[in-house]
C-alpha positions in Angstrom: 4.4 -12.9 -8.4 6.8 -10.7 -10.7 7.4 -7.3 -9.9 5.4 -6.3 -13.0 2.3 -8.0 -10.9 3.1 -6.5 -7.5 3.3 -2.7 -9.5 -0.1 -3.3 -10.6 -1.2 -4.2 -7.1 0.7 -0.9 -6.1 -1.0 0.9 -8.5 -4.4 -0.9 -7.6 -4.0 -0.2 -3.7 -3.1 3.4 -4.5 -6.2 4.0 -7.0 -8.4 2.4 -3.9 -7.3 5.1 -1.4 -7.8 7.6 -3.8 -11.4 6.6 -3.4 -11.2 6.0 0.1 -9.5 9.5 0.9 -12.2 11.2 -1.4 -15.1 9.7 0.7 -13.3 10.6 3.9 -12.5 14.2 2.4 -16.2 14.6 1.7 -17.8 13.6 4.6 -18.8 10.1 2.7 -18.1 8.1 5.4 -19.6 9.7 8.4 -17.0 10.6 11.0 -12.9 10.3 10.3 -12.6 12.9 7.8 -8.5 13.1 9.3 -8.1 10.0 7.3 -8.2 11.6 4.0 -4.8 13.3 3.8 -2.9 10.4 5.7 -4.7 7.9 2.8 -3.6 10.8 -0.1 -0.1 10.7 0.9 0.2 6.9 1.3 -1.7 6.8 -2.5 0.7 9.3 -3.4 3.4 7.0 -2.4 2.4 3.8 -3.6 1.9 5.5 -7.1 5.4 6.7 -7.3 6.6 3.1 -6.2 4.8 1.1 -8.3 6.0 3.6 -10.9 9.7 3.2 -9.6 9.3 -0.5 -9.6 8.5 -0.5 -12.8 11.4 0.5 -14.1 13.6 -1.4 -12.3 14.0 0.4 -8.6 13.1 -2.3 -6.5 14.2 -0.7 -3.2 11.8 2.2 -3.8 9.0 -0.1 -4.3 9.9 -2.2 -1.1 9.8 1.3 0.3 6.7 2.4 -0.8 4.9 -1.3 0.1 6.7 -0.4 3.7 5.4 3.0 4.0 1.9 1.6 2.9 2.4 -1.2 5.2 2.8 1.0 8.8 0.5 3.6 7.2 -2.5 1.2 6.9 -1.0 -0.8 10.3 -1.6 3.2 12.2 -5.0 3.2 10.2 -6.0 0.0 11.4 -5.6 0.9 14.8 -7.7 4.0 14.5 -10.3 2.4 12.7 -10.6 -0.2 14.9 -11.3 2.6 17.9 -13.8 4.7 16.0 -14.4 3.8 12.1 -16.9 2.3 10.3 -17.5 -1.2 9.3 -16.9 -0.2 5.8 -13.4 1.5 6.9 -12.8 -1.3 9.4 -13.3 -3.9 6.5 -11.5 -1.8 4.0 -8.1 -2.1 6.5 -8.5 -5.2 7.5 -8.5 -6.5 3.5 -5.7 -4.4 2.5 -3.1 -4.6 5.2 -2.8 -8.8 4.8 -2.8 -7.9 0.7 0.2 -5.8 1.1 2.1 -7.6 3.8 1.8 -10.5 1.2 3.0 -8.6 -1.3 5.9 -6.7 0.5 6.9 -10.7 1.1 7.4 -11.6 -2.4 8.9 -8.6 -3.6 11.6 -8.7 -1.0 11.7 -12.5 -1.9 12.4 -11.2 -5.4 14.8 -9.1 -4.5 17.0 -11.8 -2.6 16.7 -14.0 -5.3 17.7 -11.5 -7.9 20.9 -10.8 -5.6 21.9 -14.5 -5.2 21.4 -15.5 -8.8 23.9 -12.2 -10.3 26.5 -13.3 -7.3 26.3 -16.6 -8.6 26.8 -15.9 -12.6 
């Protein structure tokens, strides 16, 4: 997976909870309206990342994927207490997505060192 893929994903992931925070905001999603700003931030910070990766600044999208990572982890474990199926579902897909991806970009990133100490 390039890092050109994984700031789509970003991106992706970060349009998602747009939607997800909009529900929650709105009362879409029955109870667990305190979800929405926690979501907005960590969209807000995945957007920036996948920006920032984009051009190059790895470490701020291994950041943001980190951020996203323990934000959806804390999520998670609310859900599982009193959320929906849908919002149960939703965390339970995204979380493995994103660990995956925070993998191979830090994968990347090794391999990018090695190879420059090497030439």
């Amino acid at each position: 997976m390039t890092d050109r893929r994984i700031a789509e994903f970003m991106g992706f992931v970060a349009a998602t909870l747009v939607v997800m925070s909009a529900l929650h905001l709105v009362g879409g999603m029955g109870e667990g309206a305190d979800a929405g700003i926690p979501e907005a931030v960590i969209a807000v910070v995945l957007a920036v990342g996948a920006l920032a990766l984009g051009r190059g600044a790895r470490g701020v999208g291994l950041g943001a994927i980190l951020f996203a990572v323990v934000g959806f982890g804390i999520g998670l474990s609310f859900t599982a207490r009193d959320g929906s199926a849908v919002d149960l579902a939703y965390h339970a897909v995204m979380l493995p997505l994103l660990l995956y991806a925070l993998v191979r970009l830090s994968g990347t990133s090794r391999r990018g060192r090695a190879s420059r100490r090497a030439a």
